[in-house]
GUKOL-87541 format. One record per residue (C-alpha): residue in one letter; z, y, x. Coordinates in steps of 0.25 Angstrom, whole numbers, padded with zeros to 4 digits, always signed. Layout:
# residues N
AZYX ...
***
This chain:
# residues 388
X+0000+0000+0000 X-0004+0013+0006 X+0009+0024+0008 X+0007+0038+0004 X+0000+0047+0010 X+0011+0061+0014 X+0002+0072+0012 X+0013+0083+0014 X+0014+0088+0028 X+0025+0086+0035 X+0029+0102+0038 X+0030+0102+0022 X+0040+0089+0022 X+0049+0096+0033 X+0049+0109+0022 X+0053+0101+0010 X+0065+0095+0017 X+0072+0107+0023 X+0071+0112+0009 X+0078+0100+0003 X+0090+0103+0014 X+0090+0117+0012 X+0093+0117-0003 X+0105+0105-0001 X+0110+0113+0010 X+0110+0125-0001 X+0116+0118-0010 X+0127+0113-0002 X+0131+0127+0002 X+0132+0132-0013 X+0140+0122-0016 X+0151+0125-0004 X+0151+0139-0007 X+0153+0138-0024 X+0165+0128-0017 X+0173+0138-0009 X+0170+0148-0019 X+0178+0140-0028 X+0189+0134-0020 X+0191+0151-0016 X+0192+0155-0031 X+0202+0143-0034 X+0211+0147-0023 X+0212+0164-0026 X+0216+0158-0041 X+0224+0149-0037 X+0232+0160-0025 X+0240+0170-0032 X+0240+0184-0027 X+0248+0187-0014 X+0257+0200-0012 X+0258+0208+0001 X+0260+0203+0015 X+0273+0207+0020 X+0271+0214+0034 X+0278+0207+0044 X+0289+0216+0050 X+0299+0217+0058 X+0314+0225+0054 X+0327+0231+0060 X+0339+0234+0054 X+0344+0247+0055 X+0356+0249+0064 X+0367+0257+0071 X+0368+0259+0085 X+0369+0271+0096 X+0357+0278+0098 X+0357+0285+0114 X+0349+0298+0112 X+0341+0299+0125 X+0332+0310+0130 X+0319+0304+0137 X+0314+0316+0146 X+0305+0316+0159 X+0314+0321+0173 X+0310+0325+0185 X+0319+0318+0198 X+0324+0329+0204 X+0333+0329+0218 X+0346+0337+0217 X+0341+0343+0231 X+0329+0342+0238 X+0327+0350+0251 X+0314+0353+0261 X+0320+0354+0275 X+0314+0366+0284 X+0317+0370+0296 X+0325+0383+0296 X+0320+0391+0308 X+0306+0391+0316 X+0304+0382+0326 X+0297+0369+0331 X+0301+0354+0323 X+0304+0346+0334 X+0311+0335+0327 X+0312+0327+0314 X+0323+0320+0312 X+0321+0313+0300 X+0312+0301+0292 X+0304+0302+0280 X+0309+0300+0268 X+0324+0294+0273 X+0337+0299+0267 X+0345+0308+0276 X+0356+0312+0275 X+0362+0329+0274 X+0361+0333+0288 X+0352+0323+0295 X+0344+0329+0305 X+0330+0332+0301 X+0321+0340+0310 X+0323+0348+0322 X+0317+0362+0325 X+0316+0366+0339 X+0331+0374+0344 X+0328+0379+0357 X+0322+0393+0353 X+0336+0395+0344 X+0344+0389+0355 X+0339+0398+0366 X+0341+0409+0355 X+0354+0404+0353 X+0358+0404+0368 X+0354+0418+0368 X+0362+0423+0357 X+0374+0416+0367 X+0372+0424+0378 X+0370+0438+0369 X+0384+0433+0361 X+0391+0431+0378 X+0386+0445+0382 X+0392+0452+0368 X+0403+0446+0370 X+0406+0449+0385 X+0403+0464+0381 X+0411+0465+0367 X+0423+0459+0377 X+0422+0471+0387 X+0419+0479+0377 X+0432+0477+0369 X+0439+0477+0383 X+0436+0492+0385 X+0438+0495+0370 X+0452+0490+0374 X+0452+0498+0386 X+0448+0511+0380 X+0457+0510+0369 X+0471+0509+0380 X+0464+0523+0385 X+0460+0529+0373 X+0474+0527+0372 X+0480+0533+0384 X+0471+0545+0382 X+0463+0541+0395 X+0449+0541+0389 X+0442+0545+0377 X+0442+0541+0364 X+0427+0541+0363 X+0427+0530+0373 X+0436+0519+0363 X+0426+0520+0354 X+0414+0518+0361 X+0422+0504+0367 X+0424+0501+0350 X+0411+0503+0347 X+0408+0494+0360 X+0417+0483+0355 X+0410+0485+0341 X+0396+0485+0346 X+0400+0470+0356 X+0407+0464+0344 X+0392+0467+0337 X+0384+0460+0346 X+0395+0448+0348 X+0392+0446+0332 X+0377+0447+0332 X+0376+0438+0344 X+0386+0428+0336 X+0376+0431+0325 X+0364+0428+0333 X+0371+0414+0339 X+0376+0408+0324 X+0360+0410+0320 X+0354+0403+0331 X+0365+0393+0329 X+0359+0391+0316 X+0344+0390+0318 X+0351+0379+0328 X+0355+0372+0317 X+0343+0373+0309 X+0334+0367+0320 X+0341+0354+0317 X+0336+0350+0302 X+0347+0342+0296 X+0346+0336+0280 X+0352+0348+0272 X+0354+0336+0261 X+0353+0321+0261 X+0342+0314+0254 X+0329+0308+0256 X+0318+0317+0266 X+0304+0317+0262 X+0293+0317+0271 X+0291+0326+0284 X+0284+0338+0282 X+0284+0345+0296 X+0281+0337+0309 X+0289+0339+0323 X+0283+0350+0331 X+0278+0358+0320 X+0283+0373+0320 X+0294+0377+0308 X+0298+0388+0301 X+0308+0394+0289 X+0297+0395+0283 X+0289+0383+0281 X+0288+0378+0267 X+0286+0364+0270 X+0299+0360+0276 X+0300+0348+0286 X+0305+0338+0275 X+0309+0337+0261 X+0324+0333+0259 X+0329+0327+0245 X+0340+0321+0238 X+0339+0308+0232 X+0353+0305+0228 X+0356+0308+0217 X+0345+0312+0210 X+0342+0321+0199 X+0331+0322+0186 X+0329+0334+0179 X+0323+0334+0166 X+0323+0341+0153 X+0329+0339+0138 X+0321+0345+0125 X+0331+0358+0122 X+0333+0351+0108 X+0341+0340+0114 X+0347+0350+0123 X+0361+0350+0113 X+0362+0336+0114 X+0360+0335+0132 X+0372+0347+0133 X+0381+0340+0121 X+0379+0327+0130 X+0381+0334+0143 X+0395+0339+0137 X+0400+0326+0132 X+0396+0320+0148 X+0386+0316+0159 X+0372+0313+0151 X+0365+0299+0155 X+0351+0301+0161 X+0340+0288+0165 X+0329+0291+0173 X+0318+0282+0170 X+0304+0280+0176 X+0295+0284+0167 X+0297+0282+0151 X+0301+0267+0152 X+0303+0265+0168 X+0313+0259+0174 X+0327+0266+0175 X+0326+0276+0188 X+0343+0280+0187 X+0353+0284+0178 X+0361+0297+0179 X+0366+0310+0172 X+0364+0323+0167 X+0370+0335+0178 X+0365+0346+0172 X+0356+0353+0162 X+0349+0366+0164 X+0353+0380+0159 X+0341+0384+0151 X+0332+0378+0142 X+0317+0379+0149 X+0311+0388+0135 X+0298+0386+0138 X+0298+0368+0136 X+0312+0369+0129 X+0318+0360+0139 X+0330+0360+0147 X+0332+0353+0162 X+0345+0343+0165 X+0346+0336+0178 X+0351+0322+0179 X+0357+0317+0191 X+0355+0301+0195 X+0362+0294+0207 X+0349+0289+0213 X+0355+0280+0222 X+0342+0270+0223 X+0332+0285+0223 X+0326+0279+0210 X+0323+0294+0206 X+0314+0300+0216 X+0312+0316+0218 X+0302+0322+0208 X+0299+0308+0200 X+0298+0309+0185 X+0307+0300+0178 X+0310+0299+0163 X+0326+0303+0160 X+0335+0298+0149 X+0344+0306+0145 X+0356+0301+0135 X+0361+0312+0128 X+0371+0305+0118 X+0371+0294+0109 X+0371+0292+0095 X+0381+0280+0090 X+0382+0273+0077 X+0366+0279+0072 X+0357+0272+0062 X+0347+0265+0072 X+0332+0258+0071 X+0324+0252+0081 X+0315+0263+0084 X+0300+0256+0081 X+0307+0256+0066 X+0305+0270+0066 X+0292+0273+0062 X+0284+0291+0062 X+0274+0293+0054 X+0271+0304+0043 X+0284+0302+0034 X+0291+0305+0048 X+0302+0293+0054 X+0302+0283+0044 X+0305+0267+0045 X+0301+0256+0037 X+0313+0252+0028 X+0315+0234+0024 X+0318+0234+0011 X+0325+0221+0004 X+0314+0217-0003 X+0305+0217+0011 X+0298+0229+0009 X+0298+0240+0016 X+0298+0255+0015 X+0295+0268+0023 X+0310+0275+0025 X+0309+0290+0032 X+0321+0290+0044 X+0327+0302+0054 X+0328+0297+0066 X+0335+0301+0077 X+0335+0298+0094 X+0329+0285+0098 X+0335+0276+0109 X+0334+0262+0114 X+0321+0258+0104 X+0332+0263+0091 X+0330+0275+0085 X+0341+0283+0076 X+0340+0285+0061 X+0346+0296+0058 X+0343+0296+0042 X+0333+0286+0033 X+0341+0273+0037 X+0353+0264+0036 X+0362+0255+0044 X+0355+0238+0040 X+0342+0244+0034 X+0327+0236+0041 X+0317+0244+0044 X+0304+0238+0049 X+0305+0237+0064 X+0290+0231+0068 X+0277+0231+0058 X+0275+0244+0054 X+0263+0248+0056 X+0255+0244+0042 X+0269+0244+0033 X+0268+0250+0020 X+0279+0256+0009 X+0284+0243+0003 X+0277+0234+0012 X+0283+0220+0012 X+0288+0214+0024 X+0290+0201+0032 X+0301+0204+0043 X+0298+0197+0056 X+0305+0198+0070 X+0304+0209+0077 X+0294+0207+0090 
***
């Protein structure tokens, strides 16, 4: 029996079949998507309508404690003395007696300016002093001697007080020469620099052999006191009240810091506070004075001072990141019982130790929200979590 004869071509064949999977694939895909849609709509019937997420926050109670009221100010280190050694007559250096940047003592020998000009001077003012001397002597004898025949009526009186104004005239020239020694005696002195204070020397500024004066501006070395040390800076005028009230009671606490949040440099105490108020920045300068035993503050440095005027016992207290400004001013955000929270208005007062004071707006056991305030809202419900 003969087979049939396939008259379609075979491009057509391979058309016809990709039809055929293309529309079960179609179907297949309408089906899945009618069944998702359905399972969806069961499930929102079947779910009943949710409420508001709680925000997670954290909460403090308010509390009592003493609250240090501290002034944060900016000082300069300041040496109680600092001195630039020059030499005090004119002469050649011929000598430095000292190394750089060591601690010396008062009266250590520095420099040394050449004497020989002021000794030979000096020696000079000796011999003068000798012959004044010798003549004020024989001039007093014949003073003496002219007085016994004033006396007898032997000579004239015109001739006892010639020898007086002699005597007179000696006795002169024995003070001046006196005079002229204690001076050269001096410049003596000066010509062997010593320490006038003790302290720390910087670094040489004049070298041996070079010529100096009274009047060189420069010096031969810069001397100053490390020990003790003291920082002057200045407190606004409006806490000024509060600086002398704690001045009277006693000795005021200062830390020096390095820097905002550096390390402790060293502790000490308010000496003394100034006499005026500067009128044109409204402050007024106090100086503090620190041991400096280990040279911790060093001359001209910037340190950060905390000054302790007083403390406030017993106040109404939050930690500070409670304590939110915005535009109704210092507000916190109050728990409520029921786990909401609302916006509460607060005076506050000095901040110390990461506490703030409340001076109005609280009360002693009430919660405030401590962390997660940033998208709270009037009556926002919450979910307390521990603090981080």
């Amino acid at each position: 029996m003969s087979q049939p004869i396939d008259t379609l071509p075979s491009q057509t064949k391979r058309r016809r079949s990709r039809l055929k999977r293309g529309g079960v694939i179609g179907v297949v895909v309408v089906l899945l998507v009618l069944l998702v849609s359905g399972i969806r709509h069961a499930q929102r019937r079947a779910k009943p309508a949710a409420g508001p997420i709680p925000q997670s926050v954290s909460v403090a109670r308010v509390a009592r404690g003493d609250v240090p009221v501290r002034l944060i100010e900016l000082g300069t280190v300041t040496p109680l003395t600092t001195v630039t050694v020059r030499s005090q007559i004119s002469g050649y250096l011929t000598e430095v007696g000292f190394t750089e940047g060591e601690e010396v003592t008062q009266g250590a020998f520095l420099a040394q300016v050449d004497p020989r000009p002021y000794q030979a001077i000096l020696t000079q003012y000796q011999g003068n002093l000798l012959r004044d001397q010798a003549l004020l002597t024989n001039a007093r004898l014949d003073l003496h001697r002219y007085d016994r025949l004033v006396k007898l009526n032997s000579i004239a009186e015109q001739n006892l007080d010639t020898a007086r104004a002699s005597v007179g005239q000696y006795e002169g020239a024995v003070k001046t020469d006196q005079g002229l020694i204690a001076g050269e005696q001096v410049n003596l002195i000066y010509a062997h620099i010593t320490a006038p204070i003790a302290g720390r020397i910087g670094l040489r500024l004049v070298d041996p052999g070079n010529y100096v004066t009274p009047g060189d501006t420069t010096g031969i070395a810069v001397l100053t006191q490390m020990k003790p040390m003291s920082v002057i800076f200045t407190v606004p005028e409006t806490r000024l009240t509060e600086v002398l009230a704690g001045l009277r009671a006693g000795p005021l606490a200062v830390v020096a810091r390095d820097g905002d949040a550096g390390p402790v440099l060293a502790a000490g105490n308010v000496r003394t506070i100034d006499n005026q108020v500067d009128t044109t920045t409204g402050m007024v300068k106090l100086r503090a004075i620190f041991p400096n035993t280990d040279e911790a503050l060093f001359p001209n440095a910037f340190v950060t001072v905390s000054l302790l005027v007083t403390t406030h016992r017993d106040a109404v207290v939050v930690p500070s990141d409670a304590v939110q400004h915005g535009t109704p001013g210092n507000y916190v955000f109050l728990v409520k019982p029921d786990d909401t929270v609302t916006l509460r208005a607060v005076t506050i007062g000095d901040s110390a130790d990461g506490r703030t004071e409340i001076l109005a707006g609280l009360t002693e056991g009430e919660r405030v929200v401590l962390q997660g305030t940033s998208r709270l809202r009037e009556g926002a419900k919450i979910a307390v979590v521990p603090a981080t």
